[in-house]
C-alpha positions in Angstrom: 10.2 -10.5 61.2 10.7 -14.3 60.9 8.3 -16.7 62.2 8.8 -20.3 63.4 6.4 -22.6 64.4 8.0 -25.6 66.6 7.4 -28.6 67.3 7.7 -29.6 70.9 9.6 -33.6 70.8 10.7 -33.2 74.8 11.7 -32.5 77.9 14.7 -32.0 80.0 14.2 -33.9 83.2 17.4 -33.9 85.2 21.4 -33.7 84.6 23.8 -36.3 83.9 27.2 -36.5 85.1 29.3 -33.1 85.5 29.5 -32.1 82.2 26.9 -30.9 80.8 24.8 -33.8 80.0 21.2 -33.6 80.3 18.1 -36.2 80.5 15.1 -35.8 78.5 12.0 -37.7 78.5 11.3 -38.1 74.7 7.5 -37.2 73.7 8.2 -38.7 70.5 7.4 -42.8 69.5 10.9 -43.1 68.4 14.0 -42.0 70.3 16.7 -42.7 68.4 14.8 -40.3 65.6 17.2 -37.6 68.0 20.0 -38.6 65.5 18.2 -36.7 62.9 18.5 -33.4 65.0 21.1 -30.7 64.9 19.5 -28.2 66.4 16.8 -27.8 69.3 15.2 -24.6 70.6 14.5 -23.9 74.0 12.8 -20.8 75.2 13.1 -19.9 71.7 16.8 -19.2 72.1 18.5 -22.4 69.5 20.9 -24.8 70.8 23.3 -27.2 68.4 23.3 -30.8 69.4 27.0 -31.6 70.3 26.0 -35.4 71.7 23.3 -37.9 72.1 22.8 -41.1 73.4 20.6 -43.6 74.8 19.4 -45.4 78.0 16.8 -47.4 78.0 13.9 -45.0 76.9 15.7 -42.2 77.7 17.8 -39.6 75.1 21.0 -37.6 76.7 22.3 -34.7 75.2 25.4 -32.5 75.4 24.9 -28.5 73.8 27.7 -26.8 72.5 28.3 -24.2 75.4 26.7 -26.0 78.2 29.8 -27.6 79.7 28.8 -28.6 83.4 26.6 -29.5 85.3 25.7 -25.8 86.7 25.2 -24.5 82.6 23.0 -27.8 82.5 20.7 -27.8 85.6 19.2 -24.1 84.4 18.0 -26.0 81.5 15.7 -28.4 84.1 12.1 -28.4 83.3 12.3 -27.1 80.0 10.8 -28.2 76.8 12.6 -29.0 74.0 11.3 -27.9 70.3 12.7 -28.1 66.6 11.8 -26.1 64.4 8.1 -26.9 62.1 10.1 -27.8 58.9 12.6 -30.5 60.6 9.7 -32.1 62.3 7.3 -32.5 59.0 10.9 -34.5 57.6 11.8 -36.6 60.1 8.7 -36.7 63.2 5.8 -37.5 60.2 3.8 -39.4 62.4 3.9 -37.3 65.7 3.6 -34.1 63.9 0.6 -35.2 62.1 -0.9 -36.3 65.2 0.1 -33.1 66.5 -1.9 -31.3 64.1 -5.0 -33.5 64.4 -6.4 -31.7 67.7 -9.6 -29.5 66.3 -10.2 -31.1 63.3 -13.7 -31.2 62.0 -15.1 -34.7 61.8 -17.5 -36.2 59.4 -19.5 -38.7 58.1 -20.2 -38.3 55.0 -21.9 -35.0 55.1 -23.0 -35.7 58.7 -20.9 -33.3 61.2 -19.9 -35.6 64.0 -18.0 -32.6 66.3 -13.9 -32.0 66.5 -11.4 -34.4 67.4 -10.6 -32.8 71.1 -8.1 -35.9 72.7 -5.8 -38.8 71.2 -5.5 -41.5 73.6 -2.7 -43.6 73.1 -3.0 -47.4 73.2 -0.6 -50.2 72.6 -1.9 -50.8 69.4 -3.3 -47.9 68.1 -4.2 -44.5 68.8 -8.2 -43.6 69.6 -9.5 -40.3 68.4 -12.2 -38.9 70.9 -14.8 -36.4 68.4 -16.8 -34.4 70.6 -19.8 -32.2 70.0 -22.7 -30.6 72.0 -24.1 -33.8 73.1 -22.1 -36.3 73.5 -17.8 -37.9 72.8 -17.1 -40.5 70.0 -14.3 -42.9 70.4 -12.8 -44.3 67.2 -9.8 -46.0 66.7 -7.2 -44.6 64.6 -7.0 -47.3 61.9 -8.2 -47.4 58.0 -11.3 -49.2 58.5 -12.8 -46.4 60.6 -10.4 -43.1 59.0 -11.5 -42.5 55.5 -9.7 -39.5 54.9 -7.3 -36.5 57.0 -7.0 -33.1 55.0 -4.9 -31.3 57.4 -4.9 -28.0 55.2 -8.4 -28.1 55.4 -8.6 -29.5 58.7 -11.3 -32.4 57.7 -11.3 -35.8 58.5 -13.7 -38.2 57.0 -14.6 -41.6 59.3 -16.5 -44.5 59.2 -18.5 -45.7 62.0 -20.0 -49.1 62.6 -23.1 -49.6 64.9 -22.4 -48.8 68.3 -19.8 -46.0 68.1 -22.4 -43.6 67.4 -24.3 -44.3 71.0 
């Protein structure tokens, strides 16, 4: 038996046109990273990319073998997914952030409680650490993120006066 672990990068939101095309609202920070894609698996069943293009945040993509819009409207509501490998290559940032979501967090040897939300900003993203008592906010940047061991699922922060309150 084979196991794959996927990476979810969308979903398909409506139909476009007669032919097949379909409308997905792109999870990813970078749409036109769909280029990179051959394949996509939904409902564990693959899929090869025939098409995509773009409009305005949007991606549209044609399968091979979904060739109107009857094939394409069963697809509705549906997450997209690549496969684990593709998405370490070519989603590095998103599947990172991906991965982030139980981490332990620590200051120095001082357990703060797991990373349980990422709230996106404009500028960066906030990690919220929570443990028995209370949540942590701290922004995603270098001056506060020492270190991220994914494989050992440790990150190591640095907090200033008033984040710990």
């Amino acid at each position: 038996m084979i196991f794959i672990k996927y990476f979810e990068i969308g979903k398909i939101i409506n139909t476009r046109g007669l032919k097949g095309e379909m409308k997905i609202f792109c999870f990813c920070d970078d749409v036109k990273k769909f280029d990179l894609i051959g394949k996509i698996f939904i409902d564990d069943e693959d899929f090869e990319i025939e098409n995509v293009s773009y409009k305005k945040n949007f991606v549209y993509i044609k399968l091979v073998g979904v060739n109107n819009i009857d094939d394409a409207e069963k697809f509705r509501d549906k997450i997209i997914k690549i496969d684990d490998d593709l998405a370490r290559k070519i989603f590095e940032n998103e599947y990172q952030r991906e991965n982030l979501y139980g981490i332990k967090v620590y200051e120095g040897n001082n357990f703060l409680g797991e990373l349980t939300e990422i709230i996106k900003t404009g500028a960066h993203d906030v990690y919220v650490i929570e443990n028995e008592s209370k949540k942590i906010l701290i922004p995603a940047v270098s001056e506060f993120i020492l270190d991220i061991d994914l494989e050992n699922k440790i990150m190591k922060v640095k907090l200033i006066d008033g984040m710990r309150e």
